[in-house]
Biopython code that builds the backbone (N, CA, C, O; Angstrom):
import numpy as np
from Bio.PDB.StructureBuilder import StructureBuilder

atoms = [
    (1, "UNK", "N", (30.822, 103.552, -97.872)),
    (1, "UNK", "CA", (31.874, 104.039, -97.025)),
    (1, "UNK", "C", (33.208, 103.719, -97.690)),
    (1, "UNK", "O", (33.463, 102.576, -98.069)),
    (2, "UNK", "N", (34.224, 104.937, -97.856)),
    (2, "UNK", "CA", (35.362, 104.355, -98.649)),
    (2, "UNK", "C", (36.253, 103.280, -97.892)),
    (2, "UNK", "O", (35.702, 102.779, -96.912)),
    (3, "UNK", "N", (37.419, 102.882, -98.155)),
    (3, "UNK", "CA", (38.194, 101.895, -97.606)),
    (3, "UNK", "C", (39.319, 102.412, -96.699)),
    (3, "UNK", "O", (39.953, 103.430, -96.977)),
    (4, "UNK", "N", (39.515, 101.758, -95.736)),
    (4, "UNK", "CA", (40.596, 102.164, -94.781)),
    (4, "UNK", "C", (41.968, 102.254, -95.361)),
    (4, "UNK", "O", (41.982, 101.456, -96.299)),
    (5, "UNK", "N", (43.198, 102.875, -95.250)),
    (5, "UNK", "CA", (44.442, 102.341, -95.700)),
    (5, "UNK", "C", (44.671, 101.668, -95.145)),
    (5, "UNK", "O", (44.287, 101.509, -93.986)),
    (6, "UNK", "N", (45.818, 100.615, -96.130)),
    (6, "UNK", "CA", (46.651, 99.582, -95.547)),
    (6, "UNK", "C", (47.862, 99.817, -95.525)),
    (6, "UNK", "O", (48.605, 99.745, -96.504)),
    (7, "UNK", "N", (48.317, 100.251, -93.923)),
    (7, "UNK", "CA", (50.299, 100.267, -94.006)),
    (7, "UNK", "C", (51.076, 99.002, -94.627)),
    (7, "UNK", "O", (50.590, 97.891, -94.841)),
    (8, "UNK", "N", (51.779, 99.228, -94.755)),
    (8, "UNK", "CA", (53.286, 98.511, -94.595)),
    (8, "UNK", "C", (53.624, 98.124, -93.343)),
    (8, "UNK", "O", (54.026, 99.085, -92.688)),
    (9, "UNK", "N", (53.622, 96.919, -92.641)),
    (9, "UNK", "CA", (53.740, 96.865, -91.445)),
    (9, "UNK", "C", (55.455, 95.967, -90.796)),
    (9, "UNK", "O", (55.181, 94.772, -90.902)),
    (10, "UNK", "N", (56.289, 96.027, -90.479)),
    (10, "UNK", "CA", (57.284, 95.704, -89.776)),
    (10, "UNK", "C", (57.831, 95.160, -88.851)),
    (10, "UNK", "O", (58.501, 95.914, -88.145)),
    (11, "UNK", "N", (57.801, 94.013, -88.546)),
    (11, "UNK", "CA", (57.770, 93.203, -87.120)),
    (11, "UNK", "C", (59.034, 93.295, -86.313)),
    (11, "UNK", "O", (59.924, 92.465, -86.499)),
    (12, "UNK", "N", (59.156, 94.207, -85.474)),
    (12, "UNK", "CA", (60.973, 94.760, -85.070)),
    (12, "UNK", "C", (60.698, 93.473, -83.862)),
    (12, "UNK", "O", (60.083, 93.728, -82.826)),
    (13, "UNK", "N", (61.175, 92.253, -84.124)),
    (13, "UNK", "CA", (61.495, 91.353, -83.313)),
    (13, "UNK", "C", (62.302, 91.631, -82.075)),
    (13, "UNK", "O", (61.914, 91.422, -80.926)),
    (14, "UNK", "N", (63.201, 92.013, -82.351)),
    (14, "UNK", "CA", (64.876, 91.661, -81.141)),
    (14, "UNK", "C", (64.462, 93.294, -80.329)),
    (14, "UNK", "O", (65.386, 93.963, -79.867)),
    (15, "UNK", "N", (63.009, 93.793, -80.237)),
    (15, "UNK", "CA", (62.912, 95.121, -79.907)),
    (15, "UNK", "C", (61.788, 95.162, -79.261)),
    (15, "UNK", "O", (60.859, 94.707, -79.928)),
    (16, "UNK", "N", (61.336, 95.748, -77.602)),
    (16, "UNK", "CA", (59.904, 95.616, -76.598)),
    (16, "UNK", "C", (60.462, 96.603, -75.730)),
    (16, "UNK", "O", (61.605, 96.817, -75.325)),
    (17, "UNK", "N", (58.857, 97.389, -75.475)),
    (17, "UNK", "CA", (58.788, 98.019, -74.466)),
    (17, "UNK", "C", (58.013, 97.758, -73.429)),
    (17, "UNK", "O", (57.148, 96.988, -73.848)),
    (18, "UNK", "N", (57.805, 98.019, -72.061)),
    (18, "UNK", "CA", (56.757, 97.892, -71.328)),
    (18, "UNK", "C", (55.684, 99.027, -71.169)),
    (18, "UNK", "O", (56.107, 100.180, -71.079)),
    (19, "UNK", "N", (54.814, 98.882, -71.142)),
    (19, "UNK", "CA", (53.992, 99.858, -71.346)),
    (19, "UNK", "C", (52.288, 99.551, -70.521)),
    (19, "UNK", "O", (51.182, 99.247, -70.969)),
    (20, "UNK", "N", (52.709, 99.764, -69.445)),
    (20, "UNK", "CA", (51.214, 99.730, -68.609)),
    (20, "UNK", "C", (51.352, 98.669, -67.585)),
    (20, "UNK", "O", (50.560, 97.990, -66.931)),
    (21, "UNK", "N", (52.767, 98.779, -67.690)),
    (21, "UNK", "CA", (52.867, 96.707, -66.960)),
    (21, "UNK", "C", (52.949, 95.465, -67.772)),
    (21, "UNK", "O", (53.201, 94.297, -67.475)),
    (22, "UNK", "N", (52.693, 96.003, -68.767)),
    (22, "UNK", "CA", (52.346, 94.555, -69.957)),
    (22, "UNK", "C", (53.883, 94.648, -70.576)),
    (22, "UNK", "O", (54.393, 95.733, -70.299)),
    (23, "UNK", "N", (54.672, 93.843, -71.284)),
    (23, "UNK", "CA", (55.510, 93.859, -71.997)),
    (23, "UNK", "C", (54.910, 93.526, -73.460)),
    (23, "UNK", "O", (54.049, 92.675, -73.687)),
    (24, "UNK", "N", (55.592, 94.440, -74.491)),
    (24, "UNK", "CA", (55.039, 94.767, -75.806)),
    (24, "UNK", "C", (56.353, 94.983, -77.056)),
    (24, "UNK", "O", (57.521, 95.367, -77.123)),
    (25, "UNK", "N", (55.247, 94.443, -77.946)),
    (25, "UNK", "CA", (56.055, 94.303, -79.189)),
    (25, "UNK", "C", (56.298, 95.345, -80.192)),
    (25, "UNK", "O", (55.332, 96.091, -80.350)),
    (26, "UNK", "N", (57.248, 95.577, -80.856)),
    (26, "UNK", "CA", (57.578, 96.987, -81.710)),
    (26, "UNK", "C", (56.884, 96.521, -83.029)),
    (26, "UNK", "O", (56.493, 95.354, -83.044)),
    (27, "UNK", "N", (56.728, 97.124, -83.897)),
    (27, "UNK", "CA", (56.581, 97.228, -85.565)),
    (27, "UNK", "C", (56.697, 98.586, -85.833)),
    (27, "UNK", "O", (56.368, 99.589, -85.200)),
    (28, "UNK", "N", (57.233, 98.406, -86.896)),
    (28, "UNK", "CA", (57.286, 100.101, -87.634)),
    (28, "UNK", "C", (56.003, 99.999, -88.664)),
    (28, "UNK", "O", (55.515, 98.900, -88.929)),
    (29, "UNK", "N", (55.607, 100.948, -89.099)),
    (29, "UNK", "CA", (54.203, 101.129, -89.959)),
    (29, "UNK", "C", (54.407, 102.369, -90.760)),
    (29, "UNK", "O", (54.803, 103.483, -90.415)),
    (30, "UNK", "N", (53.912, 101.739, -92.303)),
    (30, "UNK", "CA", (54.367, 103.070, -93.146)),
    (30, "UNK", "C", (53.572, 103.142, -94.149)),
    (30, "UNK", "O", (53.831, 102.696, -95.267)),
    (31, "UNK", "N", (52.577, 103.691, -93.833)),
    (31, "UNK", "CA", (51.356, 104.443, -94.869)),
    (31, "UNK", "C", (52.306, 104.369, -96.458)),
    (31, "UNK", "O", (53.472, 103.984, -96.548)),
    (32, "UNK", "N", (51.650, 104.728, -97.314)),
    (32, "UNK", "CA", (52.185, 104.962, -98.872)),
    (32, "UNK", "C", (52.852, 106.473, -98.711)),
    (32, "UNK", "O", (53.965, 106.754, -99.157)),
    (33, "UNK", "N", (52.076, 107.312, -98.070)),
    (33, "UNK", "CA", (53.054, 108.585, -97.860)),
    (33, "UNK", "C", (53.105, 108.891, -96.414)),
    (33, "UNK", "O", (52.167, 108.608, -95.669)),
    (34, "UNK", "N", (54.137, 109.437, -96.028)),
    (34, "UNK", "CA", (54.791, 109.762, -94.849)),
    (34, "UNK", "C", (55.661, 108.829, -94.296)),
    (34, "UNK", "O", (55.888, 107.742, -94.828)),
    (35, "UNK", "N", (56.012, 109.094, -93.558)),
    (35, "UNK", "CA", (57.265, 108.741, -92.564)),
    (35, "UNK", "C", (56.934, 107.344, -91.623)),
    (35, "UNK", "O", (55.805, 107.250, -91.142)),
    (36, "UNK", "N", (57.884, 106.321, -91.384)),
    (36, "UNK", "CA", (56.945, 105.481, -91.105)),
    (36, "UNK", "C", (57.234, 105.865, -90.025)),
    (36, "UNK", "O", (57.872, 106.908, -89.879)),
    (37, "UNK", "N", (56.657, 104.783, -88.561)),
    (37, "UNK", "CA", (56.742, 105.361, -87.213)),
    (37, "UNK", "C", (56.127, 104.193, -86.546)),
    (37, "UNK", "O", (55.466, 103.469, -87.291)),
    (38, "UNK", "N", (56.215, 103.806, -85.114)),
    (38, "UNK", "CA", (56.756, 103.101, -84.181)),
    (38, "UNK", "C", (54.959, 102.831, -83.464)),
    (38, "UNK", "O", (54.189, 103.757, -83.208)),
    (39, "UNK", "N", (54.673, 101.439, -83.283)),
    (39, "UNK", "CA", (53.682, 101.501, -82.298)),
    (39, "UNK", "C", (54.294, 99.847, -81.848)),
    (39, "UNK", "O", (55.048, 99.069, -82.431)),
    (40, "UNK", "N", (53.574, 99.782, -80.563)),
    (40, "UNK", "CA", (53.635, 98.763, -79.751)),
    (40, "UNK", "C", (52.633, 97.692, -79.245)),
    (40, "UNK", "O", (51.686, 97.879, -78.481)),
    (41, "UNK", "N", (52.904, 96.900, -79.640)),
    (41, "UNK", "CA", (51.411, 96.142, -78.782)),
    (41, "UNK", "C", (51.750, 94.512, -78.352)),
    (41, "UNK", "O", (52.792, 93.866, -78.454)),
    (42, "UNK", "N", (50.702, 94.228, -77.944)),
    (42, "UNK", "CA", (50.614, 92.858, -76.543)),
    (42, "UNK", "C", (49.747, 92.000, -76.987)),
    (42, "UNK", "O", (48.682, 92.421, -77.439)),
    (43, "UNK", "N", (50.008, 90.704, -76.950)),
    (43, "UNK", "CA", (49.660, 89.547, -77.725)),
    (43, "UNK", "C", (49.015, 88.762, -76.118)),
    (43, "UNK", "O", (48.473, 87.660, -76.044)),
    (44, "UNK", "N", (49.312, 89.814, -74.864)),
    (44, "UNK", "CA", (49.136, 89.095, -73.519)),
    (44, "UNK", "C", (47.741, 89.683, -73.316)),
    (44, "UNK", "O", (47.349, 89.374, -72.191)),
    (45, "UNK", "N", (47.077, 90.223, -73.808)),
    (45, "UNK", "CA", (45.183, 90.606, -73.533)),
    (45, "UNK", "C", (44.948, 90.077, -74.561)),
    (45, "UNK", "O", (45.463, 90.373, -75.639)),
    (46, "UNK", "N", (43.943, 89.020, -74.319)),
    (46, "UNK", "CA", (43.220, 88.291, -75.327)),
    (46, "UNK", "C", (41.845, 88.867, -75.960)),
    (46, "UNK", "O", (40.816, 88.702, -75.305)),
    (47, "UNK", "N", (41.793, 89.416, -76.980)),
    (47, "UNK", "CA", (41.140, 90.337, -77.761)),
    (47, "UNK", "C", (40.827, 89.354, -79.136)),
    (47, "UNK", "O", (41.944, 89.032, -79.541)),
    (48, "UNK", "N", (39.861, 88.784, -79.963)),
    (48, "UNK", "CA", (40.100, 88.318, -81.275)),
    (48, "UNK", "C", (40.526, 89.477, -81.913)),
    (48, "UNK", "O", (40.227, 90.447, -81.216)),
    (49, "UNK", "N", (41.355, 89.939, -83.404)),
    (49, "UNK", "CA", (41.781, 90.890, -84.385)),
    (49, "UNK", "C", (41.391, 92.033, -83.284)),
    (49, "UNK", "O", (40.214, 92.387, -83.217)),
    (50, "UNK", "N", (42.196, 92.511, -82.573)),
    (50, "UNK", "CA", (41.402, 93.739, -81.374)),
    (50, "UNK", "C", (41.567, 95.179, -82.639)),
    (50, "UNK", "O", (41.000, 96.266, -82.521)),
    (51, "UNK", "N", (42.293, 94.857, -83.539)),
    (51, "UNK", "CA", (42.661, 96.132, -84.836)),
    (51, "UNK", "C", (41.580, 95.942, -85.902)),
    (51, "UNK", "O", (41.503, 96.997, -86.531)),
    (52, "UNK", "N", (40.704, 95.026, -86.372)),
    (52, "UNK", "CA", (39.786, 94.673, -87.350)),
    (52, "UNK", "C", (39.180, 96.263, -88.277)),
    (52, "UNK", "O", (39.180, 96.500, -89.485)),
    (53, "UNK", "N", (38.839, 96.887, -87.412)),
    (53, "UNK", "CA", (38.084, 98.212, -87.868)),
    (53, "UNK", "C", (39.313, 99.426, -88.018)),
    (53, "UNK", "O", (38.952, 100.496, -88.507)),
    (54, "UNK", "N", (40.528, 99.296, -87.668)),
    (54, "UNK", "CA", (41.204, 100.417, -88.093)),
    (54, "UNK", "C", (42.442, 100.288, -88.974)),
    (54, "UNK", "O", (42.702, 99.126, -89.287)),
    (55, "UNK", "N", (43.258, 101.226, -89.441)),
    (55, "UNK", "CA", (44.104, 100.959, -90.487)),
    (55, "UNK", "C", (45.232, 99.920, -89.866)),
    (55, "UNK", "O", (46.066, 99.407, -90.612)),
    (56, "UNK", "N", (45.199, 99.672, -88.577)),
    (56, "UNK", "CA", (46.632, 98.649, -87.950)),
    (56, "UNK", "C", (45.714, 97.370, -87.754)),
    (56, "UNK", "O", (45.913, 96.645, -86.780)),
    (57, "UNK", "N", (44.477, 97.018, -88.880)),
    (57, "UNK", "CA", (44.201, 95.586, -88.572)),
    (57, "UNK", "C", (45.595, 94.643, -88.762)),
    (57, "UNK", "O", (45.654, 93.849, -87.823)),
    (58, "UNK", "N", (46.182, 94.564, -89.243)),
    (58, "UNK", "CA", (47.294, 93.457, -89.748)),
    (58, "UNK", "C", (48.267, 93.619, -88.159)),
    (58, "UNK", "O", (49.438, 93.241, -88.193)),
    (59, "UNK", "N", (48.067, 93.820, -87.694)),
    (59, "UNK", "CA", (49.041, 94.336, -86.090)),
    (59, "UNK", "C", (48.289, 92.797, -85.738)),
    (59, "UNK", "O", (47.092, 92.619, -85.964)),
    (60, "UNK", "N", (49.013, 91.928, -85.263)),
    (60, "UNK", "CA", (48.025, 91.055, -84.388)),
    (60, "UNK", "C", (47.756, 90.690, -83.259)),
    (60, "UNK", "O", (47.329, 89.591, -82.905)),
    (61, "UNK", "N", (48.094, 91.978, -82.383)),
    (61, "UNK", "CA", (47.797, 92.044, -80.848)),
    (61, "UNK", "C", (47.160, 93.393, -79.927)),
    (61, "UNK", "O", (46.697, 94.021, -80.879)),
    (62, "UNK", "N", (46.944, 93.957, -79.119)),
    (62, "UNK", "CA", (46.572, 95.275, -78.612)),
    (62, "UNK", "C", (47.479, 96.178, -78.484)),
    (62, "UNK", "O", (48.423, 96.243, -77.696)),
    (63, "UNK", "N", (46.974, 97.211, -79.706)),
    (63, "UNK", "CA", (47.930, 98.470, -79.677)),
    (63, "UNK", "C", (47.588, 98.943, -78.347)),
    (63, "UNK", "O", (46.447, 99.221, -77.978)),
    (64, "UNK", "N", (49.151, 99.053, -77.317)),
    (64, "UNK", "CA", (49.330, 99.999, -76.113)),
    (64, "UNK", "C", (50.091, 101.176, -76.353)),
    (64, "UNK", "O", (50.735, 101.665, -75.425)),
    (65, "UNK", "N", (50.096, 101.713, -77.533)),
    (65, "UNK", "CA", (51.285, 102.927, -77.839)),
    (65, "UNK", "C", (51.055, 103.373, -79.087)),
    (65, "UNK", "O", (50.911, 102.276, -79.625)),
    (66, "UNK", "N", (50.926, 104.080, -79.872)),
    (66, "UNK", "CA", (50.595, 104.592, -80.997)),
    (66, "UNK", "C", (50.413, 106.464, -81.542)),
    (66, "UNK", "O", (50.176, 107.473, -80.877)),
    (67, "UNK", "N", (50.557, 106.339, -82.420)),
    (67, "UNK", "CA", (50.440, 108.618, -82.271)),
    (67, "UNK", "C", (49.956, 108.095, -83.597)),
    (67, "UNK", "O", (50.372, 107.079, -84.154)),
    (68, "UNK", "N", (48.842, 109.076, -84.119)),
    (68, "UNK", "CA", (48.323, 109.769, -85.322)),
    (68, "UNK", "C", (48.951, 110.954, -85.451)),
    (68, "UNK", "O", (49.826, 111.244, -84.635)),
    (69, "UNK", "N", (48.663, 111.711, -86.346)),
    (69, "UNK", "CA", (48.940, 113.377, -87.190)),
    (69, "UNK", "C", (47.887, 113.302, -87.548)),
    (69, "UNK", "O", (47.434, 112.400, -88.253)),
    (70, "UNK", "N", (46.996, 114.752, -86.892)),
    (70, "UNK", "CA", (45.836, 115.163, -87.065)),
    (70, "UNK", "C", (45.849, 116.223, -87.579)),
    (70, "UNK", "O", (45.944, 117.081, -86.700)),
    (71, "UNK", "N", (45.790, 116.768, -88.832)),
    (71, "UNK", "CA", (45.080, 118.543, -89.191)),
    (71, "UNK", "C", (46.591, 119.537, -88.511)),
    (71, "UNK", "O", (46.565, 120.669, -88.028)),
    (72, "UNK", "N", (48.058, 118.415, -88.751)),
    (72, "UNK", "CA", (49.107, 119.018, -87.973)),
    (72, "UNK", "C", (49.536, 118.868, -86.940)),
    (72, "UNK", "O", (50.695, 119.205, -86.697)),
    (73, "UNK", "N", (48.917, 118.442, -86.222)),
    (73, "UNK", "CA", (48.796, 118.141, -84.665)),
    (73, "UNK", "C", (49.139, 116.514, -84.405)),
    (73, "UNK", "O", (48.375, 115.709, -84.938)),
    (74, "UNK", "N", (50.192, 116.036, -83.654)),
    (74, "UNK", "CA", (50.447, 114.496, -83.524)),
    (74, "UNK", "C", (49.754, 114.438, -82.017)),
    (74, "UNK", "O", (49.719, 115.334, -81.174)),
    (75, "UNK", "N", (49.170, 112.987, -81.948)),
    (75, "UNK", "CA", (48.294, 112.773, -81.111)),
    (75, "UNK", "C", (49.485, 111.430, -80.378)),
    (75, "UNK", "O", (50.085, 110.814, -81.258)),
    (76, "UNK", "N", (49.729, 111.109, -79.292)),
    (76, "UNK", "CA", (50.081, 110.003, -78.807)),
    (76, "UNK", "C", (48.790, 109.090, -77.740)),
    (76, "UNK", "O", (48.259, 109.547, -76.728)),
    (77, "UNK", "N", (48.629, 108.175, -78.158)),
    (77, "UNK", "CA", (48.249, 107.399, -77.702)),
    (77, "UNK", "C", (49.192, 106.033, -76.744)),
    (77, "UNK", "O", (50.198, 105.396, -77.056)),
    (78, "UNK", "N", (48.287, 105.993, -75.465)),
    (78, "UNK", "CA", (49.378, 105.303, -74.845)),
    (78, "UNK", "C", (48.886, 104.813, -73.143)),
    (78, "UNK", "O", (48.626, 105.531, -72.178)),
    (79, "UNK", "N", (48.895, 103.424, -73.264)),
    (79, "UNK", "CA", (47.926, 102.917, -72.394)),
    (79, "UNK", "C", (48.591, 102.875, -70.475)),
    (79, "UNK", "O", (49.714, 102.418, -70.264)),
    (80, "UNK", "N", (47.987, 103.241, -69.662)),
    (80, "UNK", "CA", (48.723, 103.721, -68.814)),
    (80, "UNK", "C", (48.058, 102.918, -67.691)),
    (80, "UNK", "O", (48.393, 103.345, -66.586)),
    (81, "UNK", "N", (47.250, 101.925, -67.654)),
    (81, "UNK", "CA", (46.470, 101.358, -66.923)),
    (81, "UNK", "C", (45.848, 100.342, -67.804)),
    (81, "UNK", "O", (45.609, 100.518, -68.998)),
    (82, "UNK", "N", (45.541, 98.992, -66.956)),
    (82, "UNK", "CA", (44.743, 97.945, -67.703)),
    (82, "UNK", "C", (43.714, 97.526, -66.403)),
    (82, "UNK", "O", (44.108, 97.389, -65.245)),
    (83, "UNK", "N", (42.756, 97.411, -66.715)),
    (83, "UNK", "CA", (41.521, 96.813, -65.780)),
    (83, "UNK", "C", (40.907, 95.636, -66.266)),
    (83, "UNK", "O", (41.011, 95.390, -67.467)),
    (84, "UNK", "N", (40.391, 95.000, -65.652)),
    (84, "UNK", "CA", (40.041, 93.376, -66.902)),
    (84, "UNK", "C", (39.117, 93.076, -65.861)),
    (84, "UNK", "O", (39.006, 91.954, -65.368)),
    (85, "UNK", "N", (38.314, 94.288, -65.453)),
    (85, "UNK", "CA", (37.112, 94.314, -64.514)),
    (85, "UNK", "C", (36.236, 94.738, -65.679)),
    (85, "UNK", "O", (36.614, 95.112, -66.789)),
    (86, "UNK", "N", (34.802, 94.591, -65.153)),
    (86, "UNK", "CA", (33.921, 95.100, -66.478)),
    (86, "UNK", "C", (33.645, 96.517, -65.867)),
    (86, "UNK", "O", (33.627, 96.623, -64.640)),
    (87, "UNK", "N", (33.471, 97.397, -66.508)),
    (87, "UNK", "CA", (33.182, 98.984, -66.554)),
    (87, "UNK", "C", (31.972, 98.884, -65.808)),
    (87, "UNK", "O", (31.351, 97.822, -65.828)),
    (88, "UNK", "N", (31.594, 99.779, -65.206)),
    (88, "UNK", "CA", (30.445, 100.064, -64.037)),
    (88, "UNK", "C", (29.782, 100.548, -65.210)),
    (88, "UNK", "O", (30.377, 100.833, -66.249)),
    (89, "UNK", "N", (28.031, 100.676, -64.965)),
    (89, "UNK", "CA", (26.763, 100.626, -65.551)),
    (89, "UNK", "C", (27.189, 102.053, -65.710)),
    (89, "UNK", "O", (27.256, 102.479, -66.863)),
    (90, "UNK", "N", (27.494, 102.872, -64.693)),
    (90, "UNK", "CA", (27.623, 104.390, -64.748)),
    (90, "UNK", "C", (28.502, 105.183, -66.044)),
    (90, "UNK", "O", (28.316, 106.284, -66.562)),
    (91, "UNK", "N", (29.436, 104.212, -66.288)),
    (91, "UNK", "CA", (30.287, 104.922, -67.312)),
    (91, "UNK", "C", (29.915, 104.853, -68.661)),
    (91, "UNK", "O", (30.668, 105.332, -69.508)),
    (92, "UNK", "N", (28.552, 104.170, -69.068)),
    (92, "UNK", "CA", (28.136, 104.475, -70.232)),
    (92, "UNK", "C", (26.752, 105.724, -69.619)),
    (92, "UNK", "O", (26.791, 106.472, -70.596)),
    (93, "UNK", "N", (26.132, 106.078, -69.093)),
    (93, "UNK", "CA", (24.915, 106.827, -68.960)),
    (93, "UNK", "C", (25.308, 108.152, -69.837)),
    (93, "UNK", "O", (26.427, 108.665, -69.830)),
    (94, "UNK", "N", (24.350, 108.544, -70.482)),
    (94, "UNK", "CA", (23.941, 109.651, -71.188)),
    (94, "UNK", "C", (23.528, 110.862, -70.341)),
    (94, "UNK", "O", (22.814, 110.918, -69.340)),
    (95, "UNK", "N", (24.106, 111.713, -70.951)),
    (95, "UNK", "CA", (23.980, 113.307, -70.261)),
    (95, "UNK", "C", (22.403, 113.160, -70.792)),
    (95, "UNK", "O", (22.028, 112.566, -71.803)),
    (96, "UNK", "N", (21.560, 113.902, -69.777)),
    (96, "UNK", "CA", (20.483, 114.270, -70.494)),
    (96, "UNK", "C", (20.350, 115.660, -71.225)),
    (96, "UNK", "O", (19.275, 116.082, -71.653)),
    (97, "UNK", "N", (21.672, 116.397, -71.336)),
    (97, "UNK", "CA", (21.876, 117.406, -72.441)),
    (97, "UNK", "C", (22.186, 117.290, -73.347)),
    (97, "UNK", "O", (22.165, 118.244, -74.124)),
    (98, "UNK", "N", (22.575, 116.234, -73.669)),
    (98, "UNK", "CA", (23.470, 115.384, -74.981)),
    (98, "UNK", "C", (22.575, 115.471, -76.066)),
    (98, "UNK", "O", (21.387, 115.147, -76.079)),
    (99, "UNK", "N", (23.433, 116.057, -77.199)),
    (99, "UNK", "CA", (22.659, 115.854, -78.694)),
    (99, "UNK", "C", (22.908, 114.814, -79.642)),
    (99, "UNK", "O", (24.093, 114.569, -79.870)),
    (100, "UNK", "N", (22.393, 114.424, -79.995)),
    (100, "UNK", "CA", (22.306, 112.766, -80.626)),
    (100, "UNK", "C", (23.334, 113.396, -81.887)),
    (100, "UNK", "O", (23.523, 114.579, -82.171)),
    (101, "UNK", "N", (23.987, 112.016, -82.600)),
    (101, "UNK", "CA", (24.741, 112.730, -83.628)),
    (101, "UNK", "C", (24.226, 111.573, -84.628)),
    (101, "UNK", "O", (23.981, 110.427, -84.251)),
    (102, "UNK", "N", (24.120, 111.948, -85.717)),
    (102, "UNK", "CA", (23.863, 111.249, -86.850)),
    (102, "UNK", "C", (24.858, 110.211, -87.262)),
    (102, "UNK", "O", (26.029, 110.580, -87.346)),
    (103, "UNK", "N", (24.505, 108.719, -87.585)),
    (103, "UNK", "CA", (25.579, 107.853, -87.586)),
    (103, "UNK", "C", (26.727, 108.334, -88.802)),
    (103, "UNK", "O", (27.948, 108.393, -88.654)),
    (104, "UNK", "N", (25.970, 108.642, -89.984)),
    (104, "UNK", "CA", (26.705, 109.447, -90.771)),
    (104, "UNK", "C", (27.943, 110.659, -90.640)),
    (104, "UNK", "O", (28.910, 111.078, -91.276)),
    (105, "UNK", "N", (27.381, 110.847, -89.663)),
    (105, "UNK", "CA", (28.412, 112.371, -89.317)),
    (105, "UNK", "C", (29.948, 111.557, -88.702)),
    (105, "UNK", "O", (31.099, 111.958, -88.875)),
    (106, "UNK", "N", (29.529, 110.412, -88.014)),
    (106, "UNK", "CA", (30.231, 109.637, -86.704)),
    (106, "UNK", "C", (31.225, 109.480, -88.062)),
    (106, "UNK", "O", (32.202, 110.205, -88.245)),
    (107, "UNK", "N", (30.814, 108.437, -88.953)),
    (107, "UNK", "CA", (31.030, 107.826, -90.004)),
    (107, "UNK", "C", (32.081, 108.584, -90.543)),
    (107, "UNK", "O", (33.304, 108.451, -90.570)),
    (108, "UNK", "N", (31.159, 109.542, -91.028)),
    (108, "UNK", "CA", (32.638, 110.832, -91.683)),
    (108, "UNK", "C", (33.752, 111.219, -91.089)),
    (108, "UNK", "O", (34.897, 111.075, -91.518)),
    (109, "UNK", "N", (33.446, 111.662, -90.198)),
    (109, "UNK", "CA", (34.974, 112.130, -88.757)),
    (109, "UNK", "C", (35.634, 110.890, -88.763)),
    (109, "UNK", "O", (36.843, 111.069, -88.903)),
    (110, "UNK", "N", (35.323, 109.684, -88.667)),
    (110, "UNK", "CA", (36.408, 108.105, -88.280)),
    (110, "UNK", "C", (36.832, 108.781, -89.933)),
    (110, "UNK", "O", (38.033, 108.898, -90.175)),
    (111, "UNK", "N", (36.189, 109.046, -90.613)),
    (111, "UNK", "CA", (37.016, 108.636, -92.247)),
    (111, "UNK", "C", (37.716, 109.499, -92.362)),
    (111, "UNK", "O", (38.671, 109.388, -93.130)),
    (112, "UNK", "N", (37.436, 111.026, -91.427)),
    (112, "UNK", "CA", (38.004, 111.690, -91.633)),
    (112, "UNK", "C", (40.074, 111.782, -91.358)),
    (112, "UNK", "O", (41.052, 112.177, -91.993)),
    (113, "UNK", "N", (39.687, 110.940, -89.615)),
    (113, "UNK", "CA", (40.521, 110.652, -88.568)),
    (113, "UNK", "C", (41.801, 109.474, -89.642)),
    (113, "UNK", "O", (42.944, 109.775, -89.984)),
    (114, "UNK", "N", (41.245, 108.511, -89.850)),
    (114, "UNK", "CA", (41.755, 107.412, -90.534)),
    (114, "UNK", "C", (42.149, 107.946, -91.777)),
    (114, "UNK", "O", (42.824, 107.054, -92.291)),
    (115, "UNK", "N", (42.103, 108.889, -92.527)),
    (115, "UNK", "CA", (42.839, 109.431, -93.932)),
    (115, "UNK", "C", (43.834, 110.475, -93.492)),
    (115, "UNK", "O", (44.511, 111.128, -94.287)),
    (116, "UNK", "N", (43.874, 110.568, -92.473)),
    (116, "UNK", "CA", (44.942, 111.423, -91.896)),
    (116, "UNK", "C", (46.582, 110.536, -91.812)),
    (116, "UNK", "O", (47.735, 110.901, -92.043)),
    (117, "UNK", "N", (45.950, 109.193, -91.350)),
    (117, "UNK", "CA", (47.387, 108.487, -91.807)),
    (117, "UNK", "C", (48.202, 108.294, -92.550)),
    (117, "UNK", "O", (49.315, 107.796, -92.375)),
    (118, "UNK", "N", (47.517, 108.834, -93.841)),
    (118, "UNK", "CA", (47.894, 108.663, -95.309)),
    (118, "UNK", "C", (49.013, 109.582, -95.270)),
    (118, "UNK", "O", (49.677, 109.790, -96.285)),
]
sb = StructureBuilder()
sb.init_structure("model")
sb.init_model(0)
sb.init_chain("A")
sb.init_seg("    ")
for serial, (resi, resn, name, xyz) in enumerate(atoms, 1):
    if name == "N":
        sb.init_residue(resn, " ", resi, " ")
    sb.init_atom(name, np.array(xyz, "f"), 0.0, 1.0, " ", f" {name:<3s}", serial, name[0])
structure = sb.get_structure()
């Protein structure tokens, strides 16, 4: 599996938004190409590395705010609710129409998703 990028990451101290109820921290983030750009996150949900698997591991709290550029298309991400209840049994159940997807395929699309930052 190839390697994730690593931004440039920016700790805008003297700078917070609130976002879901939580109060949150700025950084700017700047891939090797493109423009850098603004996400937010909260050091107040206790998560270990909650970023470990994506290109904002070095972030060291829960991204609540964030946008990708997809295939042209900017995506915002942006947390609008927090629950710190555990998810009901129901919200994982499987359609029984559902077609299984090959971990590989899964694999490719995240690599696909994650080189888009570049």
């Amino acid at each position: 599996m190839a390697t994730t990028p690593t931004p440039t990451i920016t700790y805008i101290n003297d700078e917070s938004k609130e976002v879901a109820g939580i109060q949150c921290k700025k950084a700017m983030v700047q891939f090797d190409s493109g423009d850098p750009f603004e996400v937010f996150y909260t050091n107040d949900i206790h998560i270990d590395q909650p970023n470990r698997h994506t290109p904002f591991r070095k972030v060291p709290g829960v991204l609540m705010e964030f946008h990708i550029d997809f295939n042209g298309i900017r995506f915002l991400f942006k947390a609008s609710d927090i629950s710190y209840d555990s998810p009901k049994k129901s919200t994982f159940n499987i359609p029984e129409d559902a077609t299984p997807t090959p971990e590989k395929e899964i694999e490719a699309l995240i690599l696909t998703m994650i080189e888009s930052f570049q």
